[in-house]
N, C-alpha and C positions, 0 to 999 in steps of 0.2 A: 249536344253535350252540356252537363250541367256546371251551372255558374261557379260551383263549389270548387270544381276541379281546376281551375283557371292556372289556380298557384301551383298542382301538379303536372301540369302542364309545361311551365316554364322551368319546374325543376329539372324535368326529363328532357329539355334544352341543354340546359346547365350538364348534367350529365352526360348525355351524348356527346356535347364537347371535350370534355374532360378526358372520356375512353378513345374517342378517335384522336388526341392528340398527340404527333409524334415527337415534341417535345417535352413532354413529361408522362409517357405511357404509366402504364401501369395504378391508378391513382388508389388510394385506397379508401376506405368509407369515410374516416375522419375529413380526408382531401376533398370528398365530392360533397359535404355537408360543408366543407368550410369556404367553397367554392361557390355553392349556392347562395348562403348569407351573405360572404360577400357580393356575389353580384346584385340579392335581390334587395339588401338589406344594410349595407354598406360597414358589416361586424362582421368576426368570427367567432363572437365569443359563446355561442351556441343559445344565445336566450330566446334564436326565430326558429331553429329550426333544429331535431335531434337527430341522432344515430337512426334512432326506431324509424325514425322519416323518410330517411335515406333507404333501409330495408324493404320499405314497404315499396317505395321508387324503382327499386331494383325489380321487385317481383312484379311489380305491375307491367314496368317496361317489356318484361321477358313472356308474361302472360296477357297481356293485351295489346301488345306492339309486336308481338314478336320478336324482340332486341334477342341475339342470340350473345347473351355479357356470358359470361364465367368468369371465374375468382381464378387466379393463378396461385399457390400457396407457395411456388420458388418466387415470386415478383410481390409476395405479399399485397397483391392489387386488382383491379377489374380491367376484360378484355373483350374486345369482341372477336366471335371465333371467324365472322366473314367482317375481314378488313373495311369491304365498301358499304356494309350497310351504316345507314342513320336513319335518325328520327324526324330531322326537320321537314319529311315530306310531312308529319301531321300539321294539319291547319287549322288555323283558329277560322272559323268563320264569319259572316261580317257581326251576327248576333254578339259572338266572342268580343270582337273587338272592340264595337259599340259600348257593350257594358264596363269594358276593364277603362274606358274614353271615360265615360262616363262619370265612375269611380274614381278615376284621376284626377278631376275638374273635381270635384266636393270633395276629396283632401286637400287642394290644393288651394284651397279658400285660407288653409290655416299656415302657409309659406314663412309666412314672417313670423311666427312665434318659436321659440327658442326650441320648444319640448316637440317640436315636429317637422324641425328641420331633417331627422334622420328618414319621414316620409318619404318628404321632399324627394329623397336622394334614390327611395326606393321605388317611388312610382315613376322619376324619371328611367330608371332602370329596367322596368319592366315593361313603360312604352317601349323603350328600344330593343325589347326581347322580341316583343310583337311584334315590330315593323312598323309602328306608328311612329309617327315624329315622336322627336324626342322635347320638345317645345309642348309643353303640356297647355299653355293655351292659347293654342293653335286659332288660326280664324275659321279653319273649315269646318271644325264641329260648332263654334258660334254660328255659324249659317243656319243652324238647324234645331238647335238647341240652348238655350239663354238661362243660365245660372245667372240665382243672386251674387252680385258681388258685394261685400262687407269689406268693410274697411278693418283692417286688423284694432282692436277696441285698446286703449292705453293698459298698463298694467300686463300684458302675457308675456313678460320677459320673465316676471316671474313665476311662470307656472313651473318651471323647471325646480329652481332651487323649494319650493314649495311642497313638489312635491317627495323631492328629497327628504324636507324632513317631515313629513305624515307616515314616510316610509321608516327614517330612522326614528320614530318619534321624538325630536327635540323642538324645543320651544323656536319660536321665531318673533321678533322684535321687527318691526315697523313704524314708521311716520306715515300719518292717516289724516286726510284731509275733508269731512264731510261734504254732504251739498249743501245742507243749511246754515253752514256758515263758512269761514275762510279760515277759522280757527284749523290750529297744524298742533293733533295732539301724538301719545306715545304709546301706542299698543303691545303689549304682550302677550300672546296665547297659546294654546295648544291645537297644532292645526290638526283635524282629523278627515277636513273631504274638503274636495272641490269639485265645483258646479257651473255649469255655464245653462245662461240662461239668456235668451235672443241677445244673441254674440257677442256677451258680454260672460266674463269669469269671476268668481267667486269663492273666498275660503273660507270654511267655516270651522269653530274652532272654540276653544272655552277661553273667556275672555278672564287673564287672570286675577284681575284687579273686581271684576265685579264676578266672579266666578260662577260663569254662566256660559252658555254657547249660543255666539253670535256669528252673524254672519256678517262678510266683509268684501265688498266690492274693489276688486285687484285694479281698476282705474281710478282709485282715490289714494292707492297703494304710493307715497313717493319715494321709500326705500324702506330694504328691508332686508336683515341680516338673518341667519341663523345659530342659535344659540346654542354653548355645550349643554345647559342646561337639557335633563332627560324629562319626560311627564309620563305618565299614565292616563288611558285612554279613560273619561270618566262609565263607568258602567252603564251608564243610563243612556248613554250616546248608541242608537242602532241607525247606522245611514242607511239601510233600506226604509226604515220608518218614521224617520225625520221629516222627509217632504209629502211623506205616502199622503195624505189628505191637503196636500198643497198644490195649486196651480200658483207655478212661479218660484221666488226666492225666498217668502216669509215662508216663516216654518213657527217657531216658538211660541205664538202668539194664542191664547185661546184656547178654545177646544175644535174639533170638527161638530159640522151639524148637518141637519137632512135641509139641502136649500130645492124648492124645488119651483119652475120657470113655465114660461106658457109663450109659444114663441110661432112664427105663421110658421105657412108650407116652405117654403123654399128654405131659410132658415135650416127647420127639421130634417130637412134630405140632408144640409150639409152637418150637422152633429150626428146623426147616425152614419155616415158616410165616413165622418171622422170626429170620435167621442172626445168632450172638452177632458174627459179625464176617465178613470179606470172605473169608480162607483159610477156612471153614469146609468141610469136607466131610464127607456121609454116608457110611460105609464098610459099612454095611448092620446085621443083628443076629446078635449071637455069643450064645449062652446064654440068651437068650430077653432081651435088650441089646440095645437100640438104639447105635450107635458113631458116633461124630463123631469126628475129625481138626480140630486148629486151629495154626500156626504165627505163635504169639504170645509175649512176654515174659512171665515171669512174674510180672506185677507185681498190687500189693495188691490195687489195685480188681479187676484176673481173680479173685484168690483169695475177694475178699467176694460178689462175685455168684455164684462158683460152693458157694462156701457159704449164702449166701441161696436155692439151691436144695433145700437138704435133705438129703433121702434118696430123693429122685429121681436122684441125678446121682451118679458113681465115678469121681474122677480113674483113669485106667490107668497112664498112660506119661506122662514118664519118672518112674524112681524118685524122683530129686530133690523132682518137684514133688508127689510122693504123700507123699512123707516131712511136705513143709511145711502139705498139706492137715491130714493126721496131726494132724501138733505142735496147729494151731489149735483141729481141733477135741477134743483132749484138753486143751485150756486150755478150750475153755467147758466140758468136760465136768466142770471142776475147778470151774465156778463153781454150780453145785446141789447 
């Protein structure tokens, strides 16, 4: 059974309960969609899950289950024509269950943040649809399986109200505290995205005093209202192509360029295995060099990871950015 189907799966749960129930027979489609969100989704207010959803549950039930439902038009609601049949003989298998485990434990990384607490509510719901504990984490899939655990990063109380307003578009007013100094200044901006980048979050946003878009690290965030004030999104702003030629969180800096690396064997298996970025390309091996091609900015975080490589990896091209690898690594070399 494909993975896809998982959440069909626990609807046709959800339903089946619903029809065999003899304290509220009869349910009718709004009942069994409002039935489902609540249990999977801890809402009724229809944003998880529609009418049309429900329709297609019904047919599916009736054409791949067998489920003998009918509509009654005096009871305005759904029945099954043999009293004893259900569904819960279908089973999830252990593959099924494994993966929906799985999935549970890498949502459940993000528990403590405000904007995903309604998760929270909905993966422990559906472990217990399953039959899996309801203790999402549990020690018996630690036995076998070992998630990073991240410390929830300061700042995600506010992703919620944040993104409130990108949604309404209104201005939002903050106290901002850099790292380079301890100065505590007074931000205004127009937030238009946010980004997380290794497990930390970030908004970005046209800053309106130097009217520009910058970006702002929600753990330097120490409060931070929402303003009646409305903005307009600036035109020039596209967040699919803000970061497109970035690895990491700088964006506005420069232009992109062709940077291209010479790096060993082992290395090479793991960039093609998994590419530093989307223009990546292999150009084959010169001198006994494996060669990549990338069309990126040159910005910090490129330069810490390709220094977090070592002496596996040789910026080539262009001079510029070999100069700036250089300069770096003769400053740690200054520091032994």
């Amino acid at each position: 059974m494909m993975i896809a189907s998982k959440n069909a799966i626990l609807r046709y749960r959800i339903i089946d309960r619903c029809i065999r129930s003899t304290a509220f027979p009869f349910p009718s489609k709004s009942e069994l969609r409002e039935a489902c969100e609540e249990e999977l989704f801890g809402s009724q207010n229809g944003s998880h899950i529609c009418d049309s959803t429900i329709e297609k549950d019904l047919f599916a039930m009736r054409n791949e289950h067998d489920a003998p439902i009918r509509f009654s038009r005096k009871e305005k609601g759904y029945y099954y024509t043999d009293p004893e049949y259900t569904i819960d003989e279908i089973p999830l298998n252990d593959k099924d269950v494994d993966a929906i485990k799985m999935a549970a434990n890498v949502l459940y990384q993000f528990k403590n943040s405000n904007l995903f607490q309604n998760f929270d509510f909905a993966i422990s719901k559906i472990l217990d649809r399953v039959n899996i504990s309801n203790k999402i984490d549990d020690e018996e899939i630690d036995t076998f399986v070992q998630f990073e655990k991240v410390a929830s990063p300061k700042g995600g109380e506010f992703l919620e109200v944040l993104l409130t307003a990108i949604k309404q578009k209104s201005k939002v007013q903050f106290e901002y505290q850099g790292f380079k100094d301890d100065e505590k200044t007074i931000r205004r901006i127009h937030p238009y995205l946010l980004k997380e980048y290794r497990h930390r979050w970030y908004v970005i946003g046209k800053n309106e005093l130097k009217d520009r878009v910058q970006t702002f690290g929600l753990d330097r965030v120490l409060s931070l209202q929402i303003l009646e004030d409305k903005f307009t999104v600036d035109g020039s702003f596209d967040p699919d192509l803000f970061f497109k030629y970035s690895v990491g969180i700088t964006a506005n800096t420069g232009v992109p360029m062709t940077i291209k690396v010479a790096v060993e064997e082992v290395l090479s298996k793991y960039l093609l295995s998994q590419p530093l970025h989307f223009s990546q390309e292999y150009l084959g091996i010169d001198k006994e060099k494996h060669v990549f091609q990338f069309f990126l900015l040159p910005t910090y975080e490129l330069k810490q990871l390709i220094l977090g490589f070592g002496p596996e990896i040789k910026v080539i091209s262009p001079p510029a950015f070999v100069e700036e690898i250089r300069k770096s690594i003769d400053e740690m070399k200054s520091l032994y």
